[in-house]
C-alpha positions in Angstrom: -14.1 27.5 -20.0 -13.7 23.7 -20.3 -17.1 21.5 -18.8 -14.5 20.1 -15.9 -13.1 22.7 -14.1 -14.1 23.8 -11.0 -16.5 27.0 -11.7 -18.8 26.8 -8.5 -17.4 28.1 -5.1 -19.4 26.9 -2.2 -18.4 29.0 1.4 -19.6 27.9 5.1 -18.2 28.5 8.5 -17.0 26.4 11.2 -16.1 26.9 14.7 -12.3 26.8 15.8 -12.5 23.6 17.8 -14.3 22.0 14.6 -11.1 24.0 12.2 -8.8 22.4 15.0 -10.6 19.2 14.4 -10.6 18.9 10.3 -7.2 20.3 10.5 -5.9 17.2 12.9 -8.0 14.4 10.2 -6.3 16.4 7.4 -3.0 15.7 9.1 -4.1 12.5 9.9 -4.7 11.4 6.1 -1.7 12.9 5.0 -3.6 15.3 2.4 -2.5 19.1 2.5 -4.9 20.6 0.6 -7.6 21.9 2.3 -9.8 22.3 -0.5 -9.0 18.8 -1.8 -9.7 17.2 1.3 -13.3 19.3 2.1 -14.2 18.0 -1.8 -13.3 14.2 -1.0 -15.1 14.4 2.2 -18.4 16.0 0.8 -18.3 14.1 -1.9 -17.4 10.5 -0.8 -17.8 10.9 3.0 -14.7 8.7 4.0 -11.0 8.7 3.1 -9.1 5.3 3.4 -5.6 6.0 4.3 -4.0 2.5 4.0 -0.2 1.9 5.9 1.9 0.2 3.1 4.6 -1.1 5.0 3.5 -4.5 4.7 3.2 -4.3 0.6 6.9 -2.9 0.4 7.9 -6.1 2.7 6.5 -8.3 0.6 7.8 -6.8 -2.5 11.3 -6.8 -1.1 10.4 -10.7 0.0 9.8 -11.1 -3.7 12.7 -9.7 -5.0 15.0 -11.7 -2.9 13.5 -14.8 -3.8 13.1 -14.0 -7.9 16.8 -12.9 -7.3 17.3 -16.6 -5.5 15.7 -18.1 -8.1 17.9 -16.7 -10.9 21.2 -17.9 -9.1 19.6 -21.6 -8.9 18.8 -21.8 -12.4 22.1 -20.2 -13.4 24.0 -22.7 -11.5 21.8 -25.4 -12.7 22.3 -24.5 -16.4 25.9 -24.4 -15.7 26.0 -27.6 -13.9 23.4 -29.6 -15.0 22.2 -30.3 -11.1 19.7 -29.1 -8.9 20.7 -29.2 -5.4 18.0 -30.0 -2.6 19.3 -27.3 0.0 18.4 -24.7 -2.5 14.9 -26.0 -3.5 14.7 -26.3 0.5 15.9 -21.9 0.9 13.6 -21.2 -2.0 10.5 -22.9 -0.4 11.2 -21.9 3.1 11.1 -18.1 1.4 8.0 -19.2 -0.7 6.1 -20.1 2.8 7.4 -16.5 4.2 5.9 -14.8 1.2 2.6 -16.4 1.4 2.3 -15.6 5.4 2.9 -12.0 4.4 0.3 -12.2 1.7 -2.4 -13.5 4.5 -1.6 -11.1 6.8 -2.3 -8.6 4.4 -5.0 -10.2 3.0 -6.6 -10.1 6.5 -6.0 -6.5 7.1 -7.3 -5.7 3.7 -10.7 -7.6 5.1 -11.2 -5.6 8.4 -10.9 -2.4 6.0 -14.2 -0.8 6.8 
């Protein structure tokens, strides 16, 4: 038997308002397994369940404006000019992505 598997079973009881309970955080945490979430509890005492939503905004910020930014280097290669209204939609983007990154930056710092 390889040094890393799992060879010691360890067995207690609980109550069913406290099964009800670690049930609900296990729901709450998204994990499924039982057993994986008693072992990350024991072991580490918390479990950081962190809502993404504002990471995929940003990301689909980003895209759009890398996208952006491809079109106005296109259409300056092709035409040899740069026009302001484009620098201005590509900086008013820029300032959108960089709130976004603050907000999350502030969320990330009440993470406790």
């Amino acid at each position: 038997m390889k040094e890393d598997m799992r060879s010691i079973q360890l067995h207690f009881f609980v109550t069913p308002q406290e099964n009800t309970v670690i049930r609900q955080r296990m729901a709450g945490t998204g994990i499924i397994n039982q057993s994986a979430y008693l072992r990350k509890m024991a072991l580490d005492g918390y479990i950081i369940q962190l809502d993404m939503t504002e990471i995929h905004e940003l990301t689909r910020l980003l895209s759009i404006c890398s996208n952006n930014l491809n079109q106005y280097v296109k259409r300056a290669n092709e035409t040899a000019r740069i026009y302001a209204a484009d620098i201005e939609d590509l900086s008013e983007r820029l300032d959108v992505i960089r709130d976004q990154v603050g907000l999350i930056l502030r969320k990330f710092a009440n993470v406790t």
